[in-house]
N, C-alpha and C positions, 0 to 999 in steps of 0.2 A: 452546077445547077444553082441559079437563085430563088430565094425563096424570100418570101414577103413575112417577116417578122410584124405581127400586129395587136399581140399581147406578152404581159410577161409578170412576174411575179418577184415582188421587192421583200428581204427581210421587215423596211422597214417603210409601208408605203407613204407615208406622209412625209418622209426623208427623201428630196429630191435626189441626195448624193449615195442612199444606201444600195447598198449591195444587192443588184441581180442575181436570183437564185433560179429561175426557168422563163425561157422563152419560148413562145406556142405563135398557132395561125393556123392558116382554115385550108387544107387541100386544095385540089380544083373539083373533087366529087364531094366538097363539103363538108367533107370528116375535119375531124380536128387533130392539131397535132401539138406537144409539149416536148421540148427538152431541156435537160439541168445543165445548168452554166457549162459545166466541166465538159458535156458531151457536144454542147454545141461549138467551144473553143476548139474541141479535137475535130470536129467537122471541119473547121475552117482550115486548121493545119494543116489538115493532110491532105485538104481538097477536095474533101467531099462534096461541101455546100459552101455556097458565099449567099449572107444574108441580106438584107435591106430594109427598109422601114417608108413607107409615105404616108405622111401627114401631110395633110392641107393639100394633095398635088405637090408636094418637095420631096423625091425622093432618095434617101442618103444608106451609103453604103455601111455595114458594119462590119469594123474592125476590129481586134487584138489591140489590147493594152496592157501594161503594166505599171504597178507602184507597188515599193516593197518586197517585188516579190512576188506579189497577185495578180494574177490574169484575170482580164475583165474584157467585158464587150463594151462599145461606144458605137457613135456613129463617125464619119469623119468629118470632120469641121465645117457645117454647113451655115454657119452663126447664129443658129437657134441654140439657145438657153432658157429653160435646162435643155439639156440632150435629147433630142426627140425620140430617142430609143426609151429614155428613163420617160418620160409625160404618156407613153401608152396606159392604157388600159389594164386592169388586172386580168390574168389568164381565168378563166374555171377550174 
């Protein structure tokens, strides 16, 4: 199932490169929804959910990353800079 990723929550928000801590978005009956980084990578792994992001009418898939060691969310390479996943919105 995709789901439209349309806010999300930075340790450090004025850090375009900081670390995602939870990403949320709005039902189809409006509710809201939030999950922490960790729960949404296991989403993705095991297949539960594949995410996405549209800004402007561009919409870009997200993927799994790593450095270090760390798994993180991105979008995939759509040549927006920063990362259109990181320029959303802060969650609630």
């Amino acid at each position: 199932m995709a789901i439209q990723i349309s806010c999300i929550n930075k340790i450090d928000r004025n850090n375009p490169h900081e670390r995602i801590t939870f990403i949320g978005g709005i039902n189809s009956d409006g509710s809201k929804w939030k999950l922490s980084l960790q729960q949404a990578i296991l989403d993705i792994e095991n297949g539960k959910y594949n995410f996405y992001v549209n800004v402007n009418g561009q919409i870009a898939n997200v993927i799994i990353s790593s450095k270090n060691g760390y798994k993180y969310l991105k979008t995939e390479n759509d040549g927006e800079q920063p990362n259109n996943l990181l320029s959303l919105p802060d969650c609630p």
